[in-house]
VMD Tcl script that builds the backbone (N, CA, C; Angstrom):
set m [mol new atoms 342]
animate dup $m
set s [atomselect $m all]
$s set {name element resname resid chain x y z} {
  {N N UNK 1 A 124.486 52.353 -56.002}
  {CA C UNK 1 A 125.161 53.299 -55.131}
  {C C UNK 1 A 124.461 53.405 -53.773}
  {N N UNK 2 A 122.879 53.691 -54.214}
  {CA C UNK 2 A 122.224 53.789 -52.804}
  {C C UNK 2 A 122.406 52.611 -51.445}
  {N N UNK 3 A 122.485 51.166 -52.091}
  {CA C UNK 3 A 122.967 50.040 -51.570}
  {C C UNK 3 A 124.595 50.141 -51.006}
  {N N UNK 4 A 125.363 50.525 -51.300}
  {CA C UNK 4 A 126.721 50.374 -50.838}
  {C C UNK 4 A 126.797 51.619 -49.868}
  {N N UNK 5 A 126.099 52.689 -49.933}
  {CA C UNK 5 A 125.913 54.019 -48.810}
  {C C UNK 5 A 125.151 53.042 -47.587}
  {N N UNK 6 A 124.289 52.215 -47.621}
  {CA C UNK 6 A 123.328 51.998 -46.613}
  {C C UNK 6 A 124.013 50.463 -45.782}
  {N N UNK 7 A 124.955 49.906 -46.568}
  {CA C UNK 7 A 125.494 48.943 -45.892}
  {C C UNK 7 A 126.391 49.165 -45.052}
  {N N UNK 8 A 127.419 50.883 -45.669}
  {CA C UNK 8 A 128.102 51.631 -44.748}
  {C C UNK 8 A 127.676 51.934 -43.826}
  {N N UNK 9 A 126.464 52.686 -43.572}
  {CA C UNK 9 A 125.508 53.031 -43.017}
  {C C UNK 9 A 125.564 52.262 -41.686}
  {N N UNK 10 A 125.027 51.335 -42.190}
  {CA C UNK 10 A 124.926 49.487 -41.064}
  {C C UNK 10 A 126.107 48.939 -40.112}
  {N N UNK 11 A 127.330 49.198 -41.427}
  {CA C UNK 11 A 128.422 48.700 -40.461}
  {C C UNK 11 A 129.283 49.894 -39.554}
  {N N UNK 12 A 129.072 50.907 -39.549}
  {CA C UNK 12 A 129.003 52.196 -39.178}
  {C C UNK 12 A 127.996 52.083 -37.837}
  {N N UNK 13 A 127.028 52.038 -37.937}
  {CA C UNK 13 A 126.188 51.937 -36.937}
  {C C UNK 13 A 126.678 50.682 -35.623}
  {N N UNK 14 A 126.471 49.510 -36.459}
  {CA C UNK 14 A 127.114 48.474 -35.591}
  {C C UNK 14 A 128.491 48.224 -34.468}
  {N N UNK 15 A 129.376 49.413 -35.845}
  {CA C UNK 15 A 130.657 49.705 -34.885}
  {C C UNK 15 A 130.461 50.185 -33.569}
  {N N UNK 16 A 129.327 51.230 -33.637}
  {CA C UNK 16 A 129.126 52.030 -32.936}
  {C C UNK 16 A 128.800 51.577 -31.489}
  {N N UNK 17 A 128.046 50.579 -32.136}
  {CA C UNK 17 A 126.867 49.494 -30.605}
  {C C UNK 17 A 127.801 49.002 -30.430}
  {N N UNK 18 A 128.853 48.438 -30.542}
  {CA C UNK 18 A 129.898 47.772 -29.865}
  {C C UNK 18 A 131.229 48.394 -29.324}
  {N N UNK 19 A 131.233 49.773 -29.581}
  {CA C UNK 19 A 132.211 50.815 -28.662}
  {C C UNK 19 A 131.048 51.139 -27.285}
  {N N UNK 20 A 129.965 51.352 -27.558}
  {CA C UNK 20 A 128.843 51.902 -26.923}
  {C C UNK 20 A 129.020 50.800 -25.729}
  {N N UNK 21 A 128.943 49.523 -26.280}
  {CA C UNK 21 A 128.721 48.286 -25.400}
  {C C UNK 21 A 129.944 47.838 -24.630}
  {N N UNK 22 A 131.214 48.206 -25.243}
  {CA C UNK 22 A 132.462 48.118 -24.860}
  {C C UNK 22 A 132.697 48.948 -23.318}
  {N N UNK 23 A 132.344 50.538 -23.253}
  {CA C UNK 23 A 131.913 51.229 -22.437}
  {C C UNK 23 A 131.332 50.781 -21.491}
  {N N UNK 24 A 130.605 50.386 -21.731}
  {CA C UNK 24 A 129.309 50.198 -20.381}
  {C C UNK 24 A 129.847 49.000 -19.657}
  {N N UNK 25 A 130.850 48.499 -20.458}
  {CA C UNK 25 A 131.222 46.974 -19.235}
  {C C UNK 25 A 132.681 47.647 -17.900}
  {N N UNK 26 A 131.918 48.042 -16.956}
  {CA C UNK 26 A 132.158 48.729 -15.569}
  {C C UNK 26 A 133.146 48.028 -14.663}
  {N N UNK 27 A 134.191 48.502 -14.465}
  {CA C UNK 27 A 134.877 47.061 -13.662}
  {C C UNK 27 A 134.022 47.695 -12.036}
  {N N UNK 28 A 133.487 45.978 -11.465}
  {CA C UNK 28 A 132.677 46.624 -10.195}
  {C C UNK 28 A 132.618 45.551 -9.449}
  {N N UNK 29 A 133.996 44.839 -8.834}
  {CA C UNK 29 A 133.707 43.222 -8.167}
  {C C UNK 29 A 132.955 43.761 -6.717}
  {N N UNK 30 A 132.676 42.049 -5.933}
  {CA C UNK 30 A 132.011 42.522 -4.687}
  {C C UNK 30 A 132.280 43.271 -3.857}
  {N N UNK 31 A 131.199 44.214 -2.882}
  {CA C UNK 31 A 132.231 45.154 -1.837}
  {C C UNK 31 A 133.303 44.454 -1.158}
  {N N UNK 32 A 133.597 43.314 -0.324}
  {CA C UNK 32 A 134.363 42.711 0.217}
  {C C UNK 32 A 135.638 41.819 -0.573}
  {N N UNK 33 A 135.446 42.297 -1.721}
  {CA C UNK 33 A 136.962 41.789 -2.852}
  {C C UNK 33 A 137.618 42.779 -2.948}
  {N N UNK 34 A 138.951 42.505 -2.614}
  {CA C UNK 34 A 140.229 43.553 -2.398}
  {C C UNK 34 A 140.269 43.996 -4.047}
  {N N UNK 35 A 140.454 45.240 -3.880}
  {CA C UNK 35 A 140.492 46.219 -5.454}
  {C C UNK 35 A 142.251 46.545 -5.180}
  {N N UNK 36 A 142.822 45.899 -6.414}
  {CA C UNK 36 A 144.414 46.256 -6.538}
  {C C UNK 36 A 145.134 45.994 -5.231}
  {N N UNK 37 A 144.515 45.013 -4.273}
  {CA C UNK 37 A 145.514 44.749 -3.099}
  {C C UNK 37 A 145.227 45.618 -2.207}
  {N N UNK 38 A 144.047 46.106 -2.059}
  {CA C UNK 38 A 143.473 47.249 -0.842}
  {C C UNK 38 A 142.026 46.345 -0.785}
  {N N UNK 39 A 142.171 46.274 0.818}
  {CA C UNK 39 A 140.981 45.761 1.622}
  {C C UNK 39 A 140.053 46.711 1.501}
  {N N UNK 40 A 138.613 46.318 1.383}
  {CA C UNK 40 A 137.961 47.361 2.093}
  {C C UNK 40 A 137.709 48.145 3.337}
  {N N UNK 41 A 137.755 49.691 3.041}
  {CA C UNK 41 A 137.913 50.554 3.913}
  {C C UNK 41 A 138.984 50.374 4.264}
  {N N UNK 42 A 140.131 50.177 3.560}
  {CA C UNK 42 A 141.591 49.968 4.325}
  {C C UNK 42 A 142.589 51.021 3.244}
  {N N UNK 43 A 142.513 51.797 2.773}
  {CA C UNK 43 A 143.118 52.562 1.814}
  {C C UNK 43 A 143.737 53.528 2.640}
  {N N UNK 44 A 144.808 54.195 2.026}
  {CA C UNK 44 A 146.115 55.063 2.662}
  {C C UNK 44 A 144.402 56.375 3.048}
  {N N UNK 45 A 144.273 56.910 3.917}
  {CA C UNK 45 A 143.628 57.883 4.341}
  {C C UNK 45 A 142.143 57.598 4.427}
  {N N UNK 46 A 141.901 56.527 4.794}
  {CA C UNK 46 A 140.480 56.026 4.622}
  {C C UNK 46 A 140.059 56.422 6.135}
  {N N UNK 47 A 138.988 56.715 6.560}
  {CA C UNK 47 A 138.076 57.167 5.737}
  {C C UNK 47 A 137.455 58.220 5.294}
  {N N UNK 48 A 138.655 59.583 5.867}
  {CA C UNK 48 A 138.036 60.578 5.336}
  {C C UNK 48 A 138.878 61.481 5.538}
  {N N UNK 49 A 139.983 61.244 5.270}
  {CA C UNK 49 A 141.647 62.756 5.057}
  {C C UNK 49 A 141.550 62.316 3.388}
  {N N UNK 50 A 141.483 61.180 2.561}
  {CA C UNK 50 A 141.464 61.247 1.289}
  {C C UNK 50 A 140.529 60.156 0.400}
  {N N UNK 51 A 140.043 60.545 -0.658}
  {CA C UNK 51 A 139.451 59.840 -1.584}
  {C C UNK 51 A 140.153 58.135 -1.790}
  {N N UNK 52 A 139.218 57.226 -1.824}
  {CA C UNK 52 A 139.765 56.033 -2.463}
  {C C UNK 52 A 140.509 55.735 -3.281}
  {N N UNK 53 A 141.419 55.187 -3.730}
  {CA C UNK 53 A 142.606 55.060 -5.180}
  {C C UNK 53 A 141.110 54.651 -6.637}
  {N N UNK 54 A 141.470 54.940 -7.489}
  {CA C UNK 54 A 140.211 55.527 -8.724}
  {C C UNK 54 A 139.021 55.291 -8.219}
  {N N UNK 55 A 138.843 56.169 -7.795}
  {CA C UNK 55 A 137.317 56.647 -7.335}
  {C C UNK 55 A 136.985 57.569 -8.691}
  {N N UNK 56 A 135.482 56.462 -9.001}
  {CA C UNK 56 A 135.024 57.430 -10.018}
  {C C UNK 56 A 134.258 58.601 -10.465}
  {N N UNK 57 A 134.013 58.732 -9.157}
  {CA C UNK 57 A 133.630 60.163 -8.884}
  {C C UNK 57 A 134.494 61.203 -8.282}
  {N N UNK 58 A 134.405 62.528 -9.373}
  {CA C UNK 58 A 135.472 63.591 -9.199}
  {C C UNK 58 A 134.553 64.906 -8.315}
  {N N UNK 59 A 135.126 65.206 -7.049}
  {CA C UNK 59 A 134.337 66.515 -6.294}
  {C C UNK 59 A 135.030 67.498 -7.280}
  {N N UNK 60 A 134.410 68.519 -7.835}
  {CA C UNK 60 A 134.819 69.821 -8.185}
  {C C UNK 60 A 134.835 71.117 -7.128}
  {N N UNK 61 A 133.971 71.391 -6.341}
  {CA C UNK 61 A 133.972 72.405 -5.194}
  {C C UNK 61 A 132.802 71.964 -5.045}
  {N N UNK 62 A 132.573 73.588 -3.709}
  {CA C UNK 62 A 131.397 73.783 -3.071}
  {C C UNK 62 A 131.455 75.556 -3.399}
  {N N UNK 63 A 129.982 75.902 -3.407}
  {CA C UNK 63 A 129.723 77.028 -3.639}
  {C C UNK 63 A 127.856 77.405 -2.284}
  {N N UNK 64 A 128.617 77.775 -1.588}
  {CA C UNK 64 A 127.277 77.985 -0.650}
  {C C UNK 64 A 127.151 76.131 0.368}
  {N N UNK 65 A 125.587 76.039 0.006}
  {CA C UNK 65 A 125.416 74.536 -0.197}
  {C C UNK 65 A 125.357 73.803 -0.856}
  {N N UNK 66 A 125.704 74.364 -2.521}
  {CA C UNK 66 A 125.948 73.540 -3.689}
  {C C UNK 66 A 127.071 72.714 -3.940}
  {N N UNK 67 A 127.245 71.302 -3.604}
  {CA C UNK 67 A 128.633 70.608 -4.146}
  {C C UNK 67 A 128.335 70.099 -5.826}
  {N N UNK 68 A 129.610 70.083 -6.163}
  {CA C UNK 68 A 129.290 70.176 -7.620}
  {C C UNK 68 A 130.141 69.150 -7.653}
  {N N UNK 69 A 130.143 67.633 -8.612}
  {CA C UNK 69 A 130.866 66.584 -9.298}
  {C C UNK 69 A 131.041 66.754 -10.458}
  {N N UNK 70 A 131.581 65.529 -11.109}
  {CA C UNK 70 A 131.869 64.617 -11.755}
  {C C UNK 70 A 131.327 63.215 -11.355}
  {N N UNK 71 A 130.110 62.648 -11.898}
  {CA C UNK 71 A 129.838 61.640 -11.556}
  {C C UNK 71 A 130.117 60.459 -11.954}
  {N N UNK 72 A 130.211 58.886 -11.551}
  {CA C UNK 72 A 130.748 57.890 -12.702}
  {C C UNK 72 A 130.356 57.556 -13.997}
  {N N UNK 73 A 129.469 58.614 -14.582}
  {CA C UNK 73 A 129.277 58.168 -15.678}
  {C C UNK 73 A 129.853 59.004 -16.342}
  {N N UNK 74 A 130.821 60.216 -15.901}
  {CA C UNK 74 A 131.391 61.554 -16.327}
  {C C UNK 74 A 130.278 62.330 -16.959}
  {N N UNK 75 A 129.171 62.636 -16.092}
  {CA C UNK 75 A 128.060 63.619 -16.269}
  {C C UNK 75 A 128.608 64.920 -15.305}
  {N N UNK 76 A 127.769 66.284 -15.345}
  {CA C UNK 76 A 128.299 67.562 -13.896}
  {C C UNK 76 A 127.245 67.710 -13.567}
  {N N UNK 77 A 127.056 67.382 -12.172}
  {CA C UNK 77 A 126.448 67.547 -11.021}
  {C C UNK 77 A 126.397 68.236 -9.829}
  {N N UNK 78 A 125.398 68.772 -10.008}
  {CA C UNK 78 A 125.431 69.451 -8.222}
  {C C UNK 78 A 124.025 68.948 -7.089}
  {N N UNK 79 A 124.478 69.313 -6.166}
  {CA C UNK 79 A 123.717 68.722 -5.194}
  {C C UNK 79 A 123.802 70.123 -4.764}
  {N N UNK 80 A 122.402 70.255 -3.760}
  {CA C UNK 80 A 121.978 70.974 -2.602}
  {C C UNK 80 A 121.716 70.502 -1.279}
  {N N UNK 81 A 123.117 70.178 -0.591}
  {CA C UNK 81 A 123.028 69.114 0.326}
  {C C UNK 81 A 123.610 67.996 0.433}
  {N N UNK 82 A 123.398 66.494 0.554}
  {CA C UNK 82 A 123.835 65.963 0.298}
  {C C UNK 82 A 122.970 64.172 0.794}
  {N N UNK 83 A 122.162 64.067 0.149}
  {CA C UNK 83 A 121.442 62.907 0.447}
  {C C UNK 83 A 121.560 61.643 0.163}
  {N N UNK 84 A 121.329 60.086 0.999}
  {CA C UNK 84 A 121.643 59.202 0.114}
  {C C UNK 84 A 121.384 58.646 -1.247}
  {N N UNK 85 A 120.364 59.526 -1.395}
  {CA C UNK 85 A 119.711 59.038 -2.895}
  {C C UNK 85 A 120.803 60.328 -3.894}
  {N N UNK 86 A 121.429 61.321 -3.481}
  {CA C UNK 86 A 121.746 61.579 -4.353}
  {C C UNK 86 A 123.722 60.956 -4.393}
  {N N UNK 87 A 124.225 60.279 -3.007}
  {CA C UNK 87 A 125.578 58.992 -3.679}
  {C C UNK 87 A 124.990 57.949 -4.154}
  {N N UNK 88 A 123.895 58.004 -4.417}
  {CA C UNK 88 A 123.450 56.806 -4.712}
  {C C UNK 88 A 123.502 56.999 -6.858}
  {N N UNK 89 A 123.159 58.499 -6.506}
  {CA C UNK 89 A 123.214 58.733 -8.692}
  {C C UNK 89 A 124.563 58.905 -8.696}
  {N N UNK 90 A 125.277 59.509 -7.840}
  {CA C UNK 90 A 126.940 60.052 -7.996}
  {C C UNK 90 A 127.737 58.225 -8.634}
  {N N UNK 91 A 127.136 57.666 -8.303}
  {CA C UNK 91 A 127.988 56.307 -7.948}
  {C C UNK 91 A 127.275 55.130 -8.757}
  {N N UNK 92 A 125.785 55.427 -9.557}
  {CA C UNK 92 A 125.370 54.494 -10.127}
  {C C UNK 92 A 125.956 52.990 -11.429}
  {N N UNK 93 A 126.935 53.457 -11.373}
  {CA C UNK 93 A 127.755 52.512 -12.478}
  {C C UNK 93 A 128.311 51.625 -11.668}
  {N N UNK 94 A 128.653 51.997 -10.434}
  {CA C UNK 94 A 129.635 51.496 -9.818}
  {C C UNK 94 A 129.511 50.924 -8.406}
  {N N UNK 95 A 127.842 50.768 -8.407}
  {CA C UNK 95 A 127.279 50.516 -6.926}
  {C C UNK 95 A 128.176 49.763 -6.114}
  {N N UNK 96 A 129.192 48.955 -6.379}
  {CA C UNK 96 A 129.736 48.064 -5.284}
  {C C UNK 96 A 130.722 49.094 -4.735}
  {N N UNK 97 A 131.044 50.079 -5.231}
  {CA C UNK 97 A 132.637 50.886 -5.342}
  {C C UNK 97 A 131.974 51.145 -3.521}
  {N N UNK 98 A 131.030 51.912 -3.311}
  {CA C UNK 98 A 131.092 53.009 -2.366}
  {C C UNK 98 A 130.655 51.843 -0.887}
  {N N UNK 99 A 130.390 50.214 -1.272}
  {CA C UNK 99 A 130.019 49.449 -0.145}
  {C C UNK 99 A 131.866 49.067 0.064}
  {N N UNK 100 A 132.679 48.927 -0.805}
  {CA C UNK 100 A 133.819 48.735 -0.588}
  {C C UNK 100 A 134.724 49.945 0.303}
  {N N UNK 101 A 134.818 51.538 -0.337}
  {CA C UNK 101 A 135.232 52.189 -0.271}
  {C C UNK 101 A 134.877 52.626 1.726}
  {N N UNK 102 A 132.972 52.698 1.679}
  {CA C UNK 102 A 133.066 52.808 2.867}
  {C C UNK 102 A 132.104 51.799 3.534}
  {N N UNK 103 A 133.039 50.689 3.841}
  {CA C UNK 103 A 132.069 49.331 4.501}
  {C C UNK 103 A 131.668 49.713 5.837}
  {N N UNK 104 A 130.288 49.553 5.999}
  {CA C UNK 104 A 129.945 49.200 7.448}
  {C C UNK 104 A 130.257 47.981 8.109}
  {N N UNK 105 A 130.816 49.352 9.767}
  {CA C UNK 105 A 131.326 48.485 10.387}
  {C C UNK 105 A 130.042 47.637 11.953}
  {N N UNK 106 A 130.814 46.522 12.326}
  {CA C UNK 106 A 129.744 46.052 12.797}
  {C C UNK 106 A 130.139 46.755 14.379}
  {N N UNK 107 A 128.904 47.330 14.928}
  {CA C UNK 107 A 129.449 47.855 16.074}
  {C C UNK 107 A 129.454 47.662 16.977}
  {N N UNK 108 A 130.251 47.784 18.156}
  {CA C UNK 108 A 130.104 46.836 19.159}
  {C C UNK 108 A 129.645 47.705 20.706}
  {N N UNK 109 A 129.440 47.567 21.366}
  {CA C UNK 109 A 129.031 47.883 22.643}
  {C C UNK 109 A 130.492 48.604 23.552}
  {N N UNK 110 A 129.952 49.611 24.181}
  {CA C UNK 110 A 131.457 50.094 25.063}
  {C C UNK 110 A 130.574 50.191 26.356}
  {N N UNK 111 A 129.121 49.381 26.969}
  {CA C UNK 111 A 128.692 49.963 27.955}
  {C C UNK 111 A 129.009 48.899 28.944}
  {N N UNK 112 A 129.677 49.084 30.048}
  {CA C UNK 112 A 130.488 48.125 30.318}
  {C C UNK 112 A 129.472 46.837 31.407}
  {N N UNK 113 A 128.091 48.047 32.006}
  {CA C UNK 113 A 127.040 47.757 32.808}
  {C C UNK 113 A 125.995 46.394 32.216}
  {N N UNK 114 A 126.355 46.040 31.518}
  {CA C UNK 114 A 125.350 45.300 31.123}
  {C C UNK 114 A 125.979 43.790 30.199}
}
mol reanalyze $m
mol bondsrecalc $m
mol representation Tube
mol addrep $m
């Protein structure tokens, strides 16, 4: 009996590592590969009247200087502020999302003197 509980046990467990592992595979191509037929930084309200099309990070509010998420790993988060190291945890699954979402642009000169 103890043998047929512990093999359950095993294949029970195993299921598990492979939903676990199933999860963690992130869809995240290069920043400069069009996601669903949208260029980067080219999305209906880009870059800042609306969020990217599935952006995996959800804003919940602001309270004071506290912004509070949903981050891509669906953890709740708040910030005091807003630093690059902390889009940098908001977005960790998904590091290419936010070089796509907001690509730097190369900038050019308007000084006409020189």
């Amino acid at each position: 009996m103890a043998r047929k509980a512990s093999r359950s046990i095993r294949a029970t467990f195993a299921d598990a590592r492979q939903d676990i592992a199933a999860k963690q595979e992130v869809f995240d191509p290069a920043p400069r590969e069009a996601r669903d037929g949208i260029e980067a930084g080219m999305w209906d309200g880009a870059p800042f009247d609306k969020l990217p099309p599935a952006c995996p990070v959800v804003p919940l509010g602001v309270q004071g200087k506290l912004s509070f998420f949903i981050d891509a790993l669906g953890q709740f988060m708040s910030f005091d502020g807003m630093k690059p190291a902390d889009l940098i945890s908001l977005f960790r699954t998904t590091p290419n999302y936010t070089y796509w979402a907001w690509p730097r642009k190369k900038l050019t000169s308007t000084d006409h003197d020189t």
